[in-house]
C-alpha atoms as an extended CHARMM CRD file, in Angstrom:
* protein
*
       202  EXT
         1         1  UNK       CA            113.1340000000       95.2740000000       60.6310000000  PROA      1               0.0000000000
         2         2  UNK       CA            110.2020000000       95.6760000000       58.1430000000  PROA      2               0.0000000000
         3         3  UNK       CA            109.4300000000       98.9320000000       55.9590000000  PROA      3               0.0000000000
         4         4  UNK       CA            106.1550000000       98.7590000000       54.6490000000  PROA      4               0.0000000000
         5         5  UNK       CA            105.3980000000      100.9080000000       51.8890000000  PROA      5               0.0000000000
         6         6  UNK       CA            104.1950000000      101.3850000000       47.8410000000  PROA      6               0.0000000000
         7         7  UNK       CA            106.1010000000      100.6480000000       44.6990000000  PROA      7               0.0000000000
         8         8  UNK       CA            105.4450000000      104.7410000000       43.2190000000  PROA      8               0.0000000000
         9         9  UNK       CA            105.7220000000      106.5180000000       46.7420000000  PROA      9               0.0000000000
        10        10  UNK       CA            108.6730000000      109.0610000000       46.4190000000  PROA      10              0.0000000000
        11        11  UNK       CA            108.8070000000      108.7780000000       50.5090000000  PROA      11              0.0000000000
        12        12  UNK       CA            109.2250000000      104.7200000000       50.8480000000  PROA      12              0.0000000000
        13        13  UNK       CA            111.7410000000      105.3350000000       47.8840000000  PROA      13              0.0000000000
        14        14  UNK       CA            113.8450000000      108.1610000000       49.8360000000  PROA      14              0.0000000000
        15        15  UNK       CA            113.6790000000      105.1960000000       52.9050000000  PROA      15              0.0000000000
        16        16  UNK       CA            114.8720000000      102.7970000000       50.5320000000  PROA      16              0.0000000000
        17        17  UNK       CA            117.8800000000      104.0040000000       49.0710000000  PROA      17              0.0000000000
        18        18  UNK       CA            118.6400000000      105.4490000000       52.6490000000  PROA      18              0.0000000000
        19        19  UNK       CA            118.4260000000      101.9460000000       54.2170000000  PROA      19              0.0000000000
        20        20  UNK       CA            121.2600000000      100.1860000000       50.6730000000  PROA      20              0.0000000000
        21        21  UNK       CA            123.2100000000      102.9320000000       51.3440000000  PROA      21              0.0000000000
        22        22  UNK       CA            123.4770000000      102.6020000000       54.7580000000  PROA      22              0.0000000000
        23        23  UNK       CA            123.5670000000       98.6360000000       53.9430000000  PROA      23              0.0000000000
        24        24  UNK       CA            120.9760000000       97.6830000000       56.5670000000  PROA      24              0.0000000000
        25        25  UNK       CA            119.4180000000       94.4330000000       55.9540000000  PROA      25              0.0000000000
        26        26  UNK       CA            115.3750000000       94.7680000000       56.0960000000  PROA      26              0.0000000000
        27        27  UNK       CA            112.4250000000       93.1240000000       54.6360000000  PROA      27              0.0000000000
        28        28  UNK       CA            109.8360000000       95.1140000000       52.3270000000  PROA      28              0.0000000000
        29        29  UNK       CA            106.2520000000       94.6440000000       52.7000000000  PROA      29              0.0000000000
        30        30  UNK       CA            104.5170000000       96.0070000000       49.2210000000  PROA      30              0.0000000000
        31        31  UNK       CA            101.5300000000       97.5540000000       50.4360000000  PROA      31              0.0000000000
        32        32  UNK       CA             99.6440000000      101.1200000000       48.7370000000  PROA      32              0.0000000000
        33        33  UNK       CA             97.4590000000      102.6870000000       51.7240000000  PROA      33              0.0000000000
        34        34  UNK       CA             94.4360000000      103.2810000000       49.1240000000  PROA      34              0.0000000000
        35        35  UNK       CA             93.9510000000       99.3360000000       47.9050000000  PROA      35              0.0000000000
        36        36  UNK       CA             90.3370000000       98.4150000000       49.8820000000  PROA      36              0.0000000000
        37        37  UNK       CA             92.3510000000       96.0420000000       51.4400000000  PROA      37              0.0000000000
        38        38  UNK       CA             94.9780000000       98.0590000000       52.9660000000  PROA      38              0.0000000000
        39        39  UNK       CA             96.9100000000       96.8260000000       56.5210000000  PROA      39              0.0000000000
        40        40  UNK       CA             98.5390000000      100.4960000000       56.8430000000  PROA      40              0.0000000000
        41        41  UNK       CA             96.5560000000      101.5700000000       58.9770000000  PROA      41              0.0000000000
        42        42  UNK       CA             96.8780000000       99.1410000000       61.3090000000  PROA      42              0.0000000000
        43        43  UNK       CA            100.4030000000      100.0330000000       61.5580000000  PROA      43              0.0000000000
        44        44  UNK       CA            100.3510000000      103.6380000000       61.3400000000  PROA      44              0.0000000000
        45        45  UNK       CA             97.2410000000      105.4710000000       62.4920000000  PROA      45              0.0000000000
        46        46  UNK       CA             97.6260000000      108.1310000000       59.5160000000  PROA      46              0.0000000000
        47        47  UNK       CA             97.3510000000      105.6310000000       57.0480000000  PROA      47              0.0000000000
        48        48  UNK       CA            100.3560000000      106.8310000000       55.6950000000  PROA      48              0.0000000000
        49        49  UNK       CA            103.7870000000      104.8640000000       54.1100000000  PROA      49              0.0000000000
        50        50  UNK       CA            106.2810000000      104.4070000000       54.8570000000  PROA      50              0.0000000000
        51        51  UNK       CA            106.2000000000      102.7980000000       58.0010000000  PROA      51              0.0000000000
        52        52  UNK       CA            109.4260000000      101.3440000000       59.2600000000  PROA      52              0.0000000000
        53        53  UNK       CA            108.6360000000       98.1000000000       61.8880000000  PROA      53              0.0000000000
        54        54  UNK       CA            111.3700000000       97.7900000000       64.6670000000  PROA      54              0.0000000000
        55        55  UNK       CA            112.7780000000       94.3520000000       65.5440000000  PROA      55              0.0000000000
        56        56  UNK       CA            110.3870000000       94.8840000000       68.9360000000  PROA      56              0.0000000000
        57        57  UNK       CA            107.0640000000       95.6370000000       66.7920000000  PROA      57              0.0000000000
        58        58  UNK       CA            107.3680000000       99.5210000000       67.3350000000  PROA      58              0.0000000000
        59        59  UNK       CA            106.1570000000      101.3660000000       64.0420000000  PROA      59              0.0000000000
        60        60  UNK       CA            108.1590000000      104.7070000000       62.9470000000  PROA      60              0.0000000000
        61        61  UNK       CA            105.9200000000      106.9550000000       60.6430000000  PROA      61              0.0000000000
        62        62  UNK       CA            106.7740000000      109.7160000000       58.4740000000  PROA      62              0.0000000000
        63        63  UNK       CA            109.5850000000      109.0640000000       56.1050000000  PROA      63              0.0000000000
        64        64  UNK       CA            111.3300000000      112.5240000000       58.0930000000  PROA      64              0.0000000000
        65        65  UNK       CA            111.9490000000      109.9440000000       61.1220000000  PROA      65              0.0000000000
        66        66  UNK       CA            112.7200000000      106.8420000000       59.4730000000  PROA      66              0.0000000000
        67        67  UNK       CA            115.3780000000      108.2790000000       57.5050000000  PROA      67              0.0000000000
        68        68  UNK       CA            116.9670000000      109.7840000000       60.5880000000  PROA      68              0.0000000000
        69        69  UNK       CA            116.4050000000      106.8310000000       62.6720000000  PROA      69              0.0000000000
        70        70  UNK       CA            118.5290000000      104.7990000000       59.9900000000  PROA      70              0.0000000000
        71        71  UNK       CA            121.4330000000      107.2410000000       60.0820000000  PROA      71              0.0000000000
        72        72  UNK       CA            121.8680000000      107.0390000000       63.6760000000  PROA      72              0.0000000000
        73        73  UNK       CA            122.0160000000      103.4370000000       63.5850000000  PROA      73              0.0000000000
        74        74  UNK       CA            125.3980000000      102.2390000000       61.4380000000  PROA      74              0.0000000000
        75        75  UNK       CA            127.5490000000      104.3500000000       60.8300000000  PROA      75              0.0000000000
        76        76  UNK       CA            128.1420000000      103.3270000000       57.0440000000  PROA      76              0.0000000000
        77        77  UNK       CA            127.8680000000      106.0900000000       54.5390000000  PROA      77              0.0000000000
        78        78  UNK       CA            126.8870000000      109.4450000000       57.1150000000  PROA      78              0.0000000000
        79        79  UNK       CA            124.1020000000      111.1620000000       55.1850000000  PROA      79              0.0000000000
        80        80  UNK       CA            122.8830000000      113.7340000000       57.6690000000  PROA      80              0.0000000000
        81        81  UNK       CA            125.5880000000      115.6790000000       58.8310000000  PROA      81              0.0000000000
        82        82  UNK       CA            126.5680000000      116.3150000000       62.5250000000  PROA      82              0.0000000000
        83        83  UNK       CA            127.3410000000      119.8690000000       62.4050000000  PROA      83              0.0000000000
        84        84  UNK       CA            124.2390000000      121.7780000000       63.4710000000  PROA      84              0.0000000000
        85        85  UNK       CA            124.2110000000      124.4920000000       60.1860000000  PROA      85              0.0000000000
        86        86  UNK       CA            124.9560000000      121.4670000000       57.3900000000  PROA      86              0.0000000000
        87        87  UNK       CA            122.3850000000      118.9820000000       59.3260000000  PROA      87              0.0000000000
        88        88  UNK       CA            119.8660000000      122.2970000000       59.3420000000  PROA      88              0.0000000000
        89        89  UNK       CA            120.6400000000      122.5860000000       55.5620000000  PROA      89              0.0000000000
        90        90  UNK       CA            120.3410000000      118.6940000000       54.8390000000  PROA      90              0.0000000000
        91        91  UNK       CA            117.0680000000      118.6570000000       56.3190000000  PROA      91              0.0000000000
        92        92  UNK       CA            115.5240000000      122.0280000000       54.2920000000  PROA      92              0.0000000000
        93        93  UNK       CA            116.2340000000      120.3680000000       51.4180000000  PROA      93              0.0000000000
        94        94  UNK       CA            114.5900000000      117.0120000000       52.3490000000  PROA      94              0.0000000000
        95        95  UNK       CA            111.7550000000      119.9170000000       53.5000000000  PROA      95              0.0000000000
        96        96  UNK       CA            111.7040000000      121.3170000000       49.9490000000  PROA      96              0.0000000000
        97        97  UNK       CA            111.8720000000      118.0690000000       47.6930000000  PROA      97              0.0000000000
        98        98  UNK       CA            108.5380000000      116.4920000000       50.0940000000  PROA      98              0.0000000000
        99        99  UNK       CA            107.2260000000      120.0200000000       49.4340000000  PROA      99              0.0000000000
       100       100  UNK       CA            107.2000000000      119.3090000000       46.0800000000  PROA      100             0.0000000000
       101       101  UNK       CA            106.1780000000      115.4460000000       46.4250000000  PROA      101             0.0000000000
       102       102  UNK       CA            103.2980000000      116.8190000000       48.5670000000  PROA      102             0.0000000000
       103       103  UNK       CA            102.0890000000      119.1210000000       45.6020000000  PROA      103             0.0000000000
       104       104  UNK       CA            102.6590000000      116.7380000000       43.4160000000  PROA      104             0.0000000000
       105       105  UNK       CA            100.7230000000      113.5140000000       45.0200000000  PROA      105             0.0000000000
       106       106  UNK       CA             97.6860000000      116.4300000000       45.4440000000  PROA      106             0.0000000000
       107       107  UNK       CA             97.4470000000      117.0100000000       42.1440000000  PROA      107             0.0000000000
       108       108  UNK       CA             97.4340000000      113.2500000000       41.4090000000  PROA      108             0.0000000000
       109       109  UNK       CA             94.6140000000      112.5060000000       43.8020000000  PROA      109             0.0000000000
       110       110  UNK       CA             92.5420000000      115.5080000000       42.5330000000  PROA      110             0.0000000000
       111       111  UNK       CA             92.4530000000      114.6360000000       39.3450000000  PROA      111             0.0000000000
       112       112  UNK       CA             91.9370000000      110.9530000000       39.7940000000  PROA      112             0.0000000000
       113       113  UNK       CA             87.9900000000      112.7700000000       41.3010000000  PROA      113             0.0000000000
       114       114  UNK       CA             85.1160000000      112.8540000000       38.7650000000  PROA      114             0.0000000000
       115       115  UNK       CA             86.4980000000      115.9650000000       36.4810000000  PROA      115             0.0000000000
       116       116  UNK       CA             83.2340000000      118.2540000000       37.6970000000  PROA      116             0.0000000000
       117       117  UNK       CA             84.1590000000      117.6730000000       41.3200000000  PROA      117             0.0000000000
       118       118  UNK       CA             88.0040000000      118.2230000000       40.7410000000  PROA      118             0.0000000000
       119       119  UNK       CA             89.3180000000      122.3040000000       41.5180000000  PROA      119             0.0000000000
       120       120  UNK       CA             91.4290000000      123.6570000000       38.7090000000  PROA      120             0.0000000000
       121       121  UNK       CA             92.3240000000      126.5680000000       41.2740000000  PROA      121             0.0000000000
       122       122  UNK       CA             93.7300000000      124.0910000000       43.7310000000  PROA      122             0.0000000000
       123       123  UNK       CA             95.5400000000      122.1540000000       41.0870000000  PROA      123             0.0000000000
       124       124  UNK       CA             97.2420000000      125.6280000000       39.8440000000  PROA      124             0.0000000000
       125       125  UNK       CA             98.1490000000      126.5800000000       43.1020000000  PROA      125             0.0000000000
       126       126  UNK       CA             99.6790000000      122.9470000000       43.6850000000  PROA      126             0.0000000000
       127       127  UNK       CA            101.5710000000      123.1400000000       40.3860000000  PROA      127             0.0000000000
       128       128  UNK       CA            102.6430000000      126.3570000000       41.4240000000  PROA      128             0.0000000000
       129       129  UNK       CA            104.7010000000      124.8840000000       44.4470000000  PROA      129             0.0000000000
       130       130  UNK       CA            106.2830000000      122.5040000000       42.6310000000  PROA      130             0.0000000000
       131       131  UNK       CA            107.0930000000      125.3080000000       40.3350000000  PROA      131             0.0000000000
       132       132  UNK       CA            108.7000000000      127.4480000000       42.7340000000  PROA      132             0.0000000000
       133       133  UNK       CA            110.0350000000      124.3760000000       44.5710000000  PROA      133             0.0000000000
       134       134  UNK       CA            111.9550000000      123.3280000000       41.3770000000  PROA      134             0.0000000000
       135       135  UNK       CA            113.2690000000      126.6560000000       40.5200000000  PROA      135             0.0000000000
       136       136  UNK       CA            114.2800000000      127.4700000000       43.9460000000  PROA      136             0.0000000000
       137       137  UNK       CA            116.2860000000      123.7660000000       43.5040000000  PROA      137             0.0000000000
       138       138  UNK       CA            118.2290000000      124.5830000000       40.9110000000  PROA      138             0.0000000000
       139       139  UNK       CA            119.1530000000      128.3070000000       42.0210000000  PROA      139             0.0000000000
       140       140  UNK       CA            120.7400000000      126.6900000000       45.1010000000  PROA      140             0.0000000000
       141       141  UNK       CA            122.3750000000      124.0080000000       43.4240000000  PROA      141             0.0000000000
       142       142  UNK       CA            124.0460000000      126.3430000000       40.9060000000  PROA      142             0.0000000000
       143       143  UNK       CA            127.0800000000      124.6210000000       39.8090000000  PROA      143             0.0000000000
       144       144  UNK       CA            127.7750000000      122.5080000000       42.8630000000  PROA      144             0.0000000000
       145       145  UNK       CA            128.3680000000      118.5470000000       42.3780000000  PROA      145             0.0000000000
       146       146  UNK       CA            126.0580000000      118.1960000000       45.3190000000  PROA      146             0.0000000000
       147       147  UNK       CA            123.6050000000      120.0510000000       47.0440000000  PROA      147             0.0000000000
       148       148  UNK       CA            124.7960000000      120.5200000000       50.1140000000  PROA      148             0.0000000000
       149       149  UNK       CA            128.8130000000      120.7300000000       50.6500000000  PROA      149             0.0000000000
       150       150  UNK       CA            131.3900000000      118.3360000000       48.9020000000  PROA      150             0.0000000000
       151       151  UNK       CA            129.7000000000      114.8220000000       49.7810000000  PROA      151             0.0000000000
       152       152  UNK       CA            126.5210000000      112.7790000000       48.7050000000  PROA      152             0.0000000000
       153       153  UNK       CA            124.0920000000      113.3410000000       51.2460000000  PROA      153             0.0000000000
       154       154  UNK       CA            120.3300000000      112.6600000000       52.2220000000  PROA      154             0.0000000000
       155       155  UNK       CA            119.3840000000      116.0010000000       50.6130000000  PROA      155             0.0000000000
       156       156  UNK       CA            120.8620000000      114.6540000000       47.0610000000  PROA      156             0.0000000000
       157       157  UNK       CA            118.5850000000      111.8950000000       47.4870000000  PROA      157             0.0000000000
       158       158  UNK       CA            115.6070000000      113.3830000000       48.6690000000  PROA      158             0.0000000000
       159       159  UNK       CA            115.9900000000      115.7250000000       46.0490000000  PROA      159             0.0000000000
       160       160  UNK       CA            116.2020000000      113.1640000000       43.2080000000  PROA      160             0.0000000000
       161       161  UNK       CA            113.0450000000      111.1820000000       44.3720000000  PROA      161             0.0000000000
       162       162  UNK       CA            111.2300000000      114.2750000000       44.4710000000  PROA      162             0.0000000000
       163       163  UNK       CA            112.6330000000      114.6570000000       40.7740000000  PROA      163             0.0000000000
       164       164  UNK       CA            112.4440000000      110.4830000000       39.7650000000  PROA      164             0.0000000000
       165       165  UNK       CA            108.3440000000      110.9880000000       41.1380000000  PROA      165             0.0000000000
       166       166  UNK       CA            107.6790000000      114.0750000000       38.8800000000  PROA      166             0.0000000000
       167       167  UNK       CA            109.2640000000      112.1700000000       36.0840000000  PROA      167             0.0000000000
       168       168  UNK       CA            106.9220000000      109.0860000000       36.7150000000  PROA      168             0.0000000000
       169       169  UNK       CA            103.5100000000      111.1500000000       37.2890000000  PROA      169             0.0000000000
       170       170  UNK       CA            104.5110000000      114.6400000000       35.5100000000  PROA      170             0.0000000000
       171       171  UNK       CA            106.1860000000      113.8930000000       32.8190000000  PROA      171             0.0000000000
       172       172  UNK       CA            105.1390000000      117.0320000000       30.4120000000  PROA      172             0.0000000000
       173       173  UNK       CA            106.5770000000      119.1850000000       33.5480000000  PROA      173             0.0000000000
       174       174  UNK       CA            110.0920000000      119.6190000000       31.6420000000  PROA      174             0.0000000000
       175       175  UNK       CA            112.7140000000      120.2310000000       34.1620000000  PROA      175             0.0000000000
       176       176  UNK       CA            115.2950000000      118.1130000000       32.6590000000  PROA      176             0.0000000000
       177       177  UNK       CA            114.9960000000      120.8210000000       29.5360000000  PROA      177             0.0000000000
       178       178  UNK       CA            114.5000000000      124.0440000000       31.7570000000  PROA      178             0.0000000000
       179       179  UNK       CA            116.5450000000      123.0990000000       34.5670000000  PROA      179             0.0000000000
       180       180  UNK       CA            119.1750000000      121.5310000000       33.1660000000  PROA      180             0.0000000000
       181       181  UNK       CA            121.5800000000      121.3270000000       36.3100000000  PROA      181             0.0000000000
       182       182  UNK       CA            118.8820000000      119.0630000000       37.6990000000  PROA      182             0.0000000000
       183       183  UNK       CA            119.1890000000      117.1120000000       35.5250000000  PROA      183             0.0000000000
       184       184  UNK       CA            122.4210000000      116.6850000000       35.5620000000  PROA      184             0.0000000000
       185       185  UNK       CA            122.5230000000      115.8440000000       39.2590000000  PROA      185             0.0000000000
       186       186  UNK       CA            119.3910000000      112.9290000000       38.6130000000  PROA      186             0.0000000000
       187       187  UNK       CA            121.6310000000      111.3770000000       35.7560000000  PROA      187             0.0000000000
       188       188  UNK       CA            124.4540000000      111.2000000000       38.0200000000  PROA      188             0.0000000000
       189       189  UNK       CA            122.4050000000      109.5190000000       40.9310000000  PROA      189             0.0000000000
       190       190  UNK       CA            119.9540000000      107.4420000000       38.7010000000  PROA      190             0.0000000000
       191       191  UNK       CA            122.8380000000      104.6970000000       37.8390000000  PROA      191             0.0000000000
       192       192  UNK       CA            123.6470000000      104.0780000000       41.6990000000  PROA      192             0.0000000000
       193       193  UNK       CA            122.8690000000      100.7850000000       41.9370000000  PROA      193             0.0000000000
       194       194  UNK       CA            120.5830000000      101.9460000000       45.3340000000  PROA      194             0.0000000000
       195       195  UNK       CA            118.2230000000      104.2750000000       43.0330000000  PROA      195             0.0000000000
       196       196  UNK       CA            118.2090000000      101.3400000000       40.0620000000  PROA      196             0.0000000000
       197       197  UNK       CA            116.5650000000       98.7170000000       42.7540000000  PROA      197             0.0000000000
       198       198  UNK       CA            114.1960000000      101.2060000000       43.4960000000  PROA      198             0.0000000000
       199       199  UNK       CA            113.3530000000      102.9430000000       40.3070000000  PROA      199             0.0000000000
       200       200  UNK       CA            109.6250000000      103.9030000000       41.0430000000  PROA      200             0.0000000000
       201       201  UNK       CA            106.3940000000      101.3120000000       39.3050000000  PROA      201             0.0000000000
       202       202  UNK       CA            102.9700000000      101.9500000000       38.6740000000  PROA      202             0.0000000000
């Protein structure tokens, strides 16, 4: 298998760590869907990363399917449970943290437009989803090692992409400081030796 995708992109990332844990040997392709140059598209119509090639040249698109694709296929290291309720909860959080990587990536790309053609009300509302994404976060976490149950799952690293990204792109939004349980659980998963190969670049 091949996964194509950027060096910053909090989605190839979540793929990433999802396909050390799950200790599934496949190639990377460094490729960022906005260089002139770009091949994405050619892979996935969208022109979207990550794309995950399958050993019969099938693309998977959208970092959603990829991630469960991988789970299904070894059964090292579960990280979407089988239980309908925990799976259900597993994937709302990997809804929320691309929630807030969605906001966040907007507000990137709108203010990389000339400054008279950029929206300050779309940025706000943007910031304001990552706002109420975070805080909504760390009110479910509470006090819990994890975020969902007793066990490291795909939500815990969804979560801390989402978090890892902000930190690259954002970093005068302070939710180490104001949310500091967040923190905690990003310490805790930033020295994994899956989140160190993949600490984002750019």
């Amino acid at each position: 298998m091949k996964l194509i995708g950027s060096l910053t992109s909090p989605y190839v990332r979540k793929v990433r760590i999802v396909l050390a844990e799950k200790r599934i040997n496949c190639t990377f392709e460094v490729a960022a869907p906005w260089d002139a140059d770009s091949k994405v598209a050619n892979y996935n119509p969208l022109g979207k990363v990550p794309v995950l090639i399958l050993e019969d040249g099938s693309p998977l698109y959208d970092s959603h399917v990829i991630v469960e694709y991988l789970d299904s296929i070894s059964p090292v290291s579960l990280l979407i449970p089988s239980s309908s309720r925990d799976r259900a909860t597993v994937k709302r959080w990997e809804a929320l943290s691309d929630g807030i990587n969605d906001a966040a990536a907007t507000i990137f790309l709108e203010r990389k437009r000339p400054t008279l053609q950029q929206s300050p009300e779309w940025i706000l509302r943007q910031q304001q989803k990552i706002t109420r994404g975070l805080e909504a976060a760390a009110q479910e976490l509470g006090t819990k090692k994890w975020c969902n149950g007793n066990s490291y799952t795909l939500a815990d690293i969804a979560l801390v992409c989402a978090l890892g990204y902000l930190s690259l792109r954002f970093p005068e939004v302070t939710w180490r400081t104001s949310l500091p349980n967040l923190a905690d659980l990003s310490n805790s998963l930033e020295k994994r030796a899956s989140f160190l190969a993949t600490l984002p670049k750019g």
